[in-house]
TORKOL-4160 file (C-alpha; in steps of 0.2 Angstrom, whole numbers, padded with zeros to 4 digits, m for minus):
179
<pt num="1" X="0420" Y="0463" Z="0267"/>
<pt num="2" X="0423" Y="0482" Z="0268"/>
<pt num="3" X="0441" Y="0487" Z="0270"/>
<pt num="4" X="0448" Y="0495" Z="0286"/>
<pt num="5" X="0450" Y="0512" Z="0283"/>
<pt num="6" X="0471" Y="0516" Z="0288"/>
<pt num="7" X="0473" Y="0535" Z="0293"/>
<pt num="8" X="0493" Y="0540" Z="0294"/>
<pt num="9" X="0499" Y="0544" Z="0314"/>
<pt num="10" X="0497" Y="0562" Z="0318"/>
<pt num="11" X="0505" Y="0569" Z="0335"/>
<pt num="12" X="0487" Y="0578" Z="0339"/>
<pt num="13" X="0476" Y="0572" Z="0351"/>
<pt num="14" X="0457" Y="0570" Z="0350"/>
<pt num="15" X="0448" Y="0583" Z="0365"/>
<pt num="16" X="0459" Y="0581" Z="0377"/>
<pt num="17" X="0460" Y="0561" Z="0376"/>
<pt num="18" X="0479" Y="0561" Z="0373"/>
<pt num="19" X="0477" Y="0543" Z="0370"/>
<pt num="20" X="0468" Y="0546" Z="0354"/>
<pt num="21" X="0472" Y="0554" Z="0338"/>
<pt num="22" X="0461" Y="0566" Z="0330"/>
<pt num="23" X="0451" Y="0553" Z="0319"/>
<pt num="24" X="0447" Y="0544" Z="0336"/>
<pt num="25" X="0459" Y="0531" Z="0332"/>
<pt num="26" X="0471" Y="0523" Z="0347"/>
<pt num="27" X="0489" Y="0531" Z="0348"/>
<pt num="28" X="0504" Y="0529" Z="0362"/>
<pt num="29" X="0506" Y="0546" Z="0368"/>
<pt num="30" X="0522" Y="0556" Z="0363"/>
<pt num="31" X="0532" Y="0558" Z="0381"/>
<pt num="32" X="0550" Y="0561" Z="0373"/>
<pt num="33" X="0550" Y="0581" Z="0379"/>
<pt num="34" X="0545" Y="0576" Z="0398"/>
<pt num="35" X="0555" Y="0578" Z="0410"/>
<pt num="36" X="0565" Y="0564" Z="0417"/>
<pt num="37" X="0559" Y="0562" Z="0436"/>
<pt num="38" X="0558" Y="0550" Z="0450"/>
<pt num="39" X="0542" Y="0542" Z="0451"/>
<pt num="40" X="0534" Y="0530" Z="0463"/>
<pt num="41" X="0517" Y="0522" Z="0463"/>
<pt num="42" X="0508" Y="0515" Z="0475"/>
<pt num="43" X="0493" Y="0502" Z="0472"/>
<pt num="44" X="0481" Y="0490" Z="0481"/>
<pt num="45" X="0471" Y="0475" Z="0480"/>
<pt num="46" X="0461" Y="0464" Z="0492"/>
<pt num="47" X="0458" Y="0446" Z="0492"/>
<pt num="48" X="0442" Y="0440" Z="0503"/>
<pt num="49" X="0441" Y="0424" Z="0511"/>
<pt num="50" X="0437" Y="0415" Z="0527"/>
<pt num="51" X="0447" Y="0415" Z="0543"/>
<pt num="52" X="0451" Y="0398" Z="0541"/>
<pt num="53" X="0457" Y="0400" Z="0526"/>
<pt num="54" X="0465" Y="0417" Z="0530"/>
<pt num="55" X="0475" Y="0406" Z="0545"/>
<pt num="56" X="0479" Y="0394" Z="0532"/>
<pt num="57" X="0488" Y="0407" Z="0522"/>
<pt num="58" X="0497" Y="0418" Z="0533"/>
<pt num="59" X="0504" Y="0401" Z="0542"/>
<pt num="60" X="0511" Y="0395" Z="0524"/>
<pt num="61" X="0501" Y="0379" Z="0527"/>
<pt num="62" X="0487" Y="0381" Z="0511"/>
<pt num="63" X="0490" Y="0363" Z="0501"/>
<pt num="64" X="0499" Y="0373" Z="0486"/>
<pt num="65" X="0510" Y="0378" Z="0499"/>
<pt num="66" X="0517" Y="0396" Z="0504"/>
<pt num="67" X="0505" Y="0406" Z="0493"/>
<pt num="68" X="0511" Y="0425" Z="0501"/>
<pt num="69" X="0528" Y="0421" Z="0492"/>
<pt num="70" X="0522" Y="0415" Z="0474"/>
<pt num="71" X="0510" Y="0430" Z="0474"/>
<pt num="72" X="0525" Y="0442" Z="0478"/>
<pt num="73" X="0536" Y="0437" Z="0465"/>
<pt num="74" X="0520" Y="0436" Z="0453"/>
<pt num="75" X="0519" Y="0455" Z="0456"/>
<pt num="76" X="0536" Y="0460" Z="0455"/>
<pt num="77" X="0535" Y="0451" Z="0438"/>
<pt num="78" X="0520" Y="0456" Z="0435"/>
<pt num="79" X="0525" Y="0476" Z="0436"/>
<pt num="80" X="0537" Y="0471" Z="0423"/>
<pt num="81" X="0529" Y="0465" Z="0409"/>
<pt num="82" X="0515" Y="0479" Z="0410"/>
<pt num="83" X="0518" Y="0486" Z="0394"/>
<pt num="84" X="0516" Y="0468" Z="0387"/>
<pt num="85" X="0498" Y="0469" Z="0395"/>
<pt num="86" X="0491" Y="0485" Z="0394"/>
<pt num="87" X="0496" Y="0491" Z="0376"/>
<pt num="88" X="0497" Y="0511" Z="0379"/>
<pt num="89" X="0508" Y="0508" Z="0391"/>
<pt num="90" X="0526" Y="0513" Z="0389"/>
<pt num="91" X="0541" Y="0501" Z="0393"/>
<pt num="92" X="0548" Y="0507" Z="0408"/>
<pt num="93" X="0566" Y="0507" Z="0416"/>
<pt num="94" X="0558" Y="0498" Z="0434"/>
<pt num="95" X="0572" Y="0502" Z="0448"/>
<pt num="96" X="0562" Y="0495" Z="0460"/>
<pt num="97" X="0546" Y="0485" Z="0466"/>
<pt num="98" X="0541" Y="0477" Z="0484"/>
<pt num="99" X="0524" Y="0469" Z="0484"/>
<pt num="100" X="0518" Y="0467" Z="0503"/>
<pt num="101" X="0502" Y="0458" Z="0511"/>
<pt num="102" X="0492" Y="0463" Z="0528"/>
<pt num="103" X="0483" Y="0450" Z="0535"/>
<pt num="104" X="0468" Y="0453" Z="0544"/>
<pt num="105" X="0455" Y="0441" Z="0549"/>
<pt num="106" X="0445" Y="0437" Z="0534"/>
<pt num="107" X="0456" Y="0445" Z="0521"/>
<pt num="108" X="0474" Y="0450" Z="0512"/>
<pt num="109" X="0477" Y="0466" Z="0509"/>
<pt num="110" X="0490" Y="0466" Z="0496"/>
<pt num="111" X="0502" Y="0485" Z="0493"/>
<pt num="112" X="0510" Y="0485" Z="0478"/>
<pt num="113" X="0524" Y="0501" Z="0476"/>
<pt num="114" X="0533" Y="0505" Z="0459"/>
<pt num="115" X="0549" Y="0515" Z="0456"/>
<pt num="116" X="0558" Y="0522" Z="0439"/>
<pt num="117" X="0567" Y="0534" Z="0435"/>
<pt num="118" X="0558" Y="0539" Z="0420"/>
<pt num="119" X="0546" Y="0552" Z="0408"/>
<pt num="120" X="0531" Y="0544" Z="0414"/>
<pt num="121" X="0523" Y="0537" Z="0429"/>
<pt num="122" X="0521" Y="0521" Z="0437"/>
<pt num="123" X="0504" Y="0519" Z="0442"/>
<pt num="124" X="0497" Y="0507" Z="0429"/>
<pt num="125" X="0512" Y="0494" Z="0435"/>
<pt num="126" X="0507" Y="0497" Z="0454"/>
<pt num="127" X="0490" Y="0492" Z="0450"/>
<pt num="128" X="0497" Y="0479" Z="0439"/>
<pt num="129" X="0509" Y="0470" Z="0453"/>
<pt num="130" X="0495" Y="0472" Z="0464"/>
<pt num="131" X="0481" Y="0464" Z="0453"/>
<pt num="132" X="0493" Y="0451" Z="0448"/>
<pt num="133" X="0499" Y="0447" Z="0464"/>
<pt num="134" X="0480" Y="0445" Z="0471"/>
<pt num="135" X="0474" Y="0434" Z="0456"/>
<pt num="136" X="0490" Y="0423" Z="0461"/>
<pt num="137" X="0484" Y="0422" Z="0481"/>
<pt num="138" X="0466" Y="0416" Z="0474"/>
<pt num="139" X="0475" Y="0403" Z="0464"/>
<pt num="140" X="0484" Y="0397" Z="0479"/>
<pt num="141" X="0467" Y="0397" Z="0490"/>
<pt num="142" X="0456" Y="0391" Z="0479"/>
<pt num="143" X="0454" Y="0374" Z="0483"/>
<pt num="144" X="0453" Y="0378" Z="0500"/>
<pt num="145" X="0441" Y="0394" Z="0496"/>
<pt num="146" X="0432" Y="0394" Z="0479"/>
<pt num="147" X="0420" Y="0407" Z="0482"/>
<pt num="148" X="0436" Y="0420" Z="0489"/>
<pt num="149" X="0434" Y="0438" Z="0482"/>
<pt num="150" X="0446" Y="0451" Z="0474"/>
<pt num="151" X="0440" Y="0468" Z="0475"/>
<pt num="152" X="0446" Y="0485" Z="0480"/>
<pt num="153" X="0458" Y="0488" Z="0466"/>
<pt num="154" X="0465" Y="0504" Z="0466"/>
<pt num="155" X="0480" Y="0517" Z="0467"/>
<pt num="156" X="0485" Y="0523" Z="0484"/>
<pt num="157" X="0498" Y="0536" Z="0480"/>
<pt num="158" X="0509" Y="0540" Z="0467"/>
<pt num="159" X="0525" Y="0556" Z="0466"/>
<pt num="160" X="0535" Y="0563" Z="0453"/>
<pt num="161" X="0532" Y="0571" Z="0435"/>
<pt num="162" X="0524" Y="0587" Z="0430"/>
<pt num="163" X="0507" Y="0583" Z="0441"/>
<pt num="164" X="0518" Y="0582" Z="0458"/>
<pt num="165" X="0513" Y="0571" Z="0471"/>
<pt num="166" X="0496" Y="0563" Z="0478"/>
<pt num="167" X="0489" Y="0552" Z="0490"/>
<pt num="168" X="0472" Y="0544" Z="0492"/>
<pt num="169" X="0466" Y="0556" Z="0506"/>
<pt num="170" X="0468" Y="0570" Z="0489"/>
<pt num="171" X="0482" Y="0579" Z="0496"/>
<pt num="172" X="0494" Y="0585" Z="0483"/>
<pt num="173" X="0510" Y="0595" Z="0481"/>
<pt num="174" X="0505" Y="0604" Z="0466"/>
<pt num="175" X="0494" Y="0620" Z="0468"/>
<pt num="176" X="0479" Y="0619" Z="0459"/>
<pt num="177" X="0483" Y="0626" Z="0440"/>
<pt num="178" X="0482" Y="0646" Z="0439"/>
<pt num="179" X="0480" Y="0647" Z="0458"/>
């Protein structure tokens, strides 16, 4: 068996990938001279089923019980053992998380929003308290529904930091670099 080849940790980053050094092996970027800012994040995800099944959950009456409720405290701790997930992530201090539902006739949307006070931003807990908190509404509806969907995962809008602030429709705060 050949022997993994260890490379010692350089702070440089491979062709603009700041998540990799330049031998192409994985690193945790360097944020210690960024700015402490507010920044919020907010994610989605969506859960598809029937509209029996939609009534079902919205009246609290699936057979595991109020589904809406587990799936919001899933999120919320969900956003907070990110790092533990996703391992480039940085440990972050969270000072707030709401995970919210909108229910329309034959599915969930699910809004998850992230706040620190921190170096860097939030996004990848957003869209972890919103992919958790979806996976927990399929659990609930899943032996009522065991073809339901998950599906449009994605971030919404996030502010704060050195990029500034931006929204799904593309607006942004931040002038264009050089402009």
């Amino acid at each position: 068996m050949d022997a993994v080849k260890q490379t010692p940790a350089t702070t440089e980053h491979s062709g603009g990938l700041t998540h990799l050094r330049q031998d192409g092996t994985a690193q945790m970027v360097d944020v210690s001279e960024k700015a402490v800012t507010t920044r919020v994040a907010t994610a989605t995800a969506t859960v598809r089923s029937t509209p029996n099944v939609l009534a079902l959950l919205g009246a609290g009456e699936l057979p595991k019980g109020d589904a809406l409720a587990v799936a919001r405290v899933a999120g919320i701790m969900a956003a907070k053992k990110t790092p533990e997930l996703i391992p480039l992530c940085h440990p972050l201090p969270i000072s707030k998380v709401t995970v919210d539902f909108e229910l329309g006739t034959d599915s969930v949307d699910i809004l998850a929003t992230v706040k620190t006070r921190g170096v860097t931003g939030v996004e990848m807990e957003a869209l972890t308290a919103a992919s958790v908190a979806a996976l927990s509404v399929y659990d609930m509806i899943k032996a009522v529904d065991k073809h339901a969907v998950l599906t449009d995962i994605r971030v919404l809008a996030k502010s704060g930091g050195k990029s500034g602030d931006w929204d799904i429709s593309g607006a942004s705060t931040v002038e264009e670099a050089g402009a």
